[in-house]
ZALUM-233271 format. One line per 2 residues: number of its first residue (from 1); their letters; for each residue x negated, y, z negated of C-alpha. Coordinates in nm, 2 decimals. Each point is the difference from the previous one (the first is absolute). Layout:
BEGIN
NUM = A = X Y Z  ... .
end
This chain:
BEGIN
1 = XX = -3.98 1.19 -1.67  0.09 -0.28 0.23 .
3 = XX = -0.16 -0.32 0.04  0.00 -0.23 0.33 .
5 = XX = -0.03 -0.33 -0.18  0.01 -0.39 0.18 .
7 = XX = 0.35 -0.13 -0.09  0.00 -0.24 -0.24 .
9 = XX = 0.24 -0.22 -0.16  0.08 0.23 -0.29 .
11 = XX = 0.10 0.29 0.24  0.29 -0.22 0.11 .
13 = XX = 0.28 0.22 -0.27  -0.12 0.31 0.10 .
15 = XX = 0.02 -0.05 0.37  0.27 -0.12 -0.01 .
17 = XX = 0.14 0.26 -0.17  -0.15 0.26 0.26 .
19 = XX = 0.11 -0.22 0.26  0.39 0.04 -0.15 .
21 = XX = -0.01 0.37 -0.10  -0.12 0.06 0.35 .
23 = XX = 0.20 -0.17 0.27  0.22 0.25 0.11 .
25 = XX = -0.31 0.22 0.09  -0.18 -0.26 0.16 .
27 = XX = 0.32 -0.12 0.18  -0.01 0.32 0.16 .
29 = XX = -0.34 0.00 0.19  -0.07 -0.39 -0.01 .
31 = XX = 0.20 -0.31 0.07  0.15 -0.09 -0.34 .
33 = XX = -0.12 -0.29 -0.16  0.33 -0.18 -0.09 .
35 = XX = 0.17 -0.09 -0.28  -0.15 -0.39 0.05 .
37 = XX = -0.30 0.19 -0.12  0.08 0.09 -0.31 .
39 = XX = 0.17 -0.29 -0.08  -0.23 -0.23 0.04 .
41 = XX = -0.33 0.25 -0.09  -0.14 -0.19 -0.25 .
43 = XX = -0.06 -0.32 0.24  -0.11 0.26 0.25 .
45 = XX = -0.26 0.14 -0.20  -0.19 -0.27 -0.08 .
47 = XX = -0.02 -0.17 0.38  -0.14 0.36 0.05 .
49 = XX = -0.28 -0.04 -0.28  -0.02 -0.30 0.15 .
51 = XX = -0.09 0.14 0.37  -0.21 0.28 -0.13 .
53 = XX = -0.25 -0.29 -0.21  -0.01 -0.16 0.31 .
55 = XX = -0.10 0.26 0.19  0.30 0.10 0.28 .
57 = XX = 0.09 0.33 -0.13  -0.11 0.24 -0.32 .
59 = XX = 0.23 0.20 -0.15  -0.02 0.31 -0.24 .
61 = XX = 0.24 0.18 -0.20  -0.05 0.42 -0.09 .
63 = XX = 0.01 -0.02 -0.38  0.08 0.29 -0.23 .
65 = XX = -0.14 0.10 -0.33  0.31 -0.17 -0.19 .
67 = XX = -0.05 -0.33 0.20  0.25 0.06 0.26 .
69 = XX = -0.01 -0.07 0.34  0.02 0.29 0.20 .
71 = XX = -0.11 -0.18 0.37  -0.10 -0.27 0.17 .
73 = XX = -0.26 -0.04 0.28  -0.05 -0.32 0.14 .
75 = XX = -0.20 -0.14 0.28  0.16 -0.30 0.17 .
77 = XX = -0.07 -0.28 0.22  -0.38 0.01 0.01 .
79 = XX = -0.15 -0.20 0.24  -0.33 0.08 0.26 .
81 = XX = -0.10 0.35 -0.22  0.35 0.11 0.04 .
83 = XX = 0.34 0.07 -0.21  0.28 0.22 0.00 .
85 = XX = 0.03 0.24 -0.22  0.39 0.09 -0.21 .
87 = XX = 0.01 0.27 -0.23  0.30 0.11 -0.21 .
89 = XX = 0.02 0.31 -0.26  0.25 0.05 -0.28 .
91 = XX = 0.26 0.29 0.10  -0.11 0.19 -0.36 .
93 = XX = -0.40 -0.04 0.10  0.09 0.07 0.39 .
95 = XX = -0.15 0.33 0.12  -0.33 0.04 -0.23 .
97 = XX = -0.22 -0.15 0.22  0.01 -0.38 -0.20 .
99 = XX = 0.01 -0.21 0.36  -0.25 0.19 0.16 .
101 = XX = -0.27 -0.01 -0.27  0.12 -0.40 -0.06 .
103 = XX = -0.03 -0.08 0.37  -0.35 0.18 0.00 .
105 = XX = -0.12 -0.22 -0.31  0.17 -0.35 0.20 .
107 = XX = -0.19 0.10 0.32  -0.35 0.00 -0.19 .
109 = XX = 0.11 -0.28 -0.22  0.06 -0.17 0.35 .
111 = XX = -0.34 0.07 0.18  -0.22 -0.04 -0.34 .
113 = XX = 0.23 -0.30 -0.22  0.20 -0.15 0.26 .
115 = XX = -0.22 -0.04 0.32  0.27 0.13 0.20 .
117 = XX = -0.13 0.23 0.31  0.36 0.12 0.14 .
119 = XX = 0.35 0.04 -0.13  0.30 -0.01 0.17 .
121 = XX = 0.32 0.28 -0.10  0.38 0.05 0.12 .
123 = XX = 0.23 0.23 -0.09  0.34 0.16 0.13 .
125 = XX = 0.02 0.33 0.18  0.24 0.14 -0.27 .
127 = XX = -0.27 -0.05 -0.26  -0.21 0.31 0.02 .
129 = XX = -0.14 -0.05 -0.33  -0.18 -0.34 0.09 .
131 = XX = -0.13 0.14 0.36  -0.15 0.30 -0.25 .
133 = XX = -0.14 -0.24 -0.21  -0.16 -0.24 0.30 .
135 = XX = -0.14 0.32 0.19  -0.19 0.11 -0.32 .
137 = XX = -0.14 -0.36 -0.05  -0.17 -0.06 0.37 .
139 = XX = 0.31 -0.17 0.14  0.03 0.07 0.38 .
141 = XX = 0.33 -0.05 0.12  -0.04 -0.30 0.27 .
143 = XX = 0.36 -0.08 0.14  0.34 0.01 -0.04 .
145 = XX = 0.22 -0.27 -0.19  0.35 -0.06 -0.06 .
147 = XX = 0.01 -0.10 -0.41  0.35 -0.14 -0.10 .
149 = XX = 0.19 0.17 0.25  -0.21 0.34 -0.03 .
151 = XX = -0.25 0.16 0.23  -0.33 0.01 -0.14 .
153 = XX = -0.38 0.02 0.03  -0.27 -0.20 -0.05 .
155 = XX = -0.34 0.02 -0.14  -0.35 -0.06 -0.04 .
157 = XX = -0.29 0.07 -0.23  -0.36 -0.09 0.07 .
159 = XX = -0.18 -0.10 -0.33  -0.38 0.07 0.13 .
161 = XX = 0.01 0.36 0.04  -0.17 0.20 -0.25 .
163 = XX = 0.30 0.16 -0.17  0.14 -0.33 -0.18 .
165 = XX = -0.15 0.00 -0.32  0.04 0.43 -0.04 .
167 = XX = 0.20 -0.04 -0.31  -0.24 0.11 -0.28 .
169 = XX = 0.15 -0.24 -0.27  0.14 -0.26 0.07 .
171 = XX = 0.29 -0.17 -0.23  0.12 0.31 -0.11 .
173 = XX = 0.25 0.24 0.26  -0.04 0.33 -0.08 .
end
């Protein structure tokens, strides 16, 4: 069963590895991160420990029962109650309901851990999936957005409604 688990240092092989195995996919819904990336992904993963201790963002990786990573969710540039939330989904986990059960858990970790009371969300127009996955969590479209080139949306979650912390147990996605 998979767990949603604070990235640590020690996730850095296996995301990586998830972030490799998957780029294609991604590439195809979400601007691709670069080769510059993986280059240099050691040096970028510590500065990100490094910004998560200090408090600007809080990222979380979708671990399987083997240890590997099967997603990310991350909530970035917090400031005034607010981030953004980016979520990503291996292509073999994609379609089991894995981001919408790990955005659910990130929203109540937001609220309840976090302090957060709104998070932010964009996506393309060519990515059903992620509108699905938004709609189910409480996201209300609020505008349109160009992202990279491609027309988009963008959204936003209120954290104080009653329905943030619905997830029965939280750490584990069912």
């Amino acid at each position: 069963m998979p767990q949603l688990q604070r990235l640590r240092f020690d996730h850095a092989p296996e995301l990586l590895r998830f972030e490799q195995e998957n780029r294609a996919y991604f590439a195809a819904s979400v601007p691709d991160r670069g080769d510059h990336y993986f280059a240099h992904f050691d040096a970028r993963h510590r500065d990100l420990m490094a910004e998560q201790a200090a408090g600007l963002h809080f990222f979380h990786v979708l671990v399987g029962g083997s240890g590997e990573v099967l997603g990310r969710v991350n909530l970035v540039d917090v400031e005034d109650g607010s981030a953004e939330l980016g979520y990503r989904i291996a292509e073999e986990a994609a379609g089991r309901g894995l981001a919408t059960a790990a955005v659910r858990e990130v929203c109540a970790l937001a609220a309840a851990e976090y302090g957060l009371t709104t998070l932010r969300a964009v996506t393309t127009l060519d990515n059903p999936g992620s509108r699905a996955v938004l709609a189910r969590t409480g996201f209300a479209a609020a505008g349109e957005i160009e992202l990279d080139g491609r027309q988009g949306l963008s959204f936003v979650r209120d954290l104080r409604d009653a329905h943030v912390g619905a997830d029965p147990a939280p750490g584990v996605i069912r």
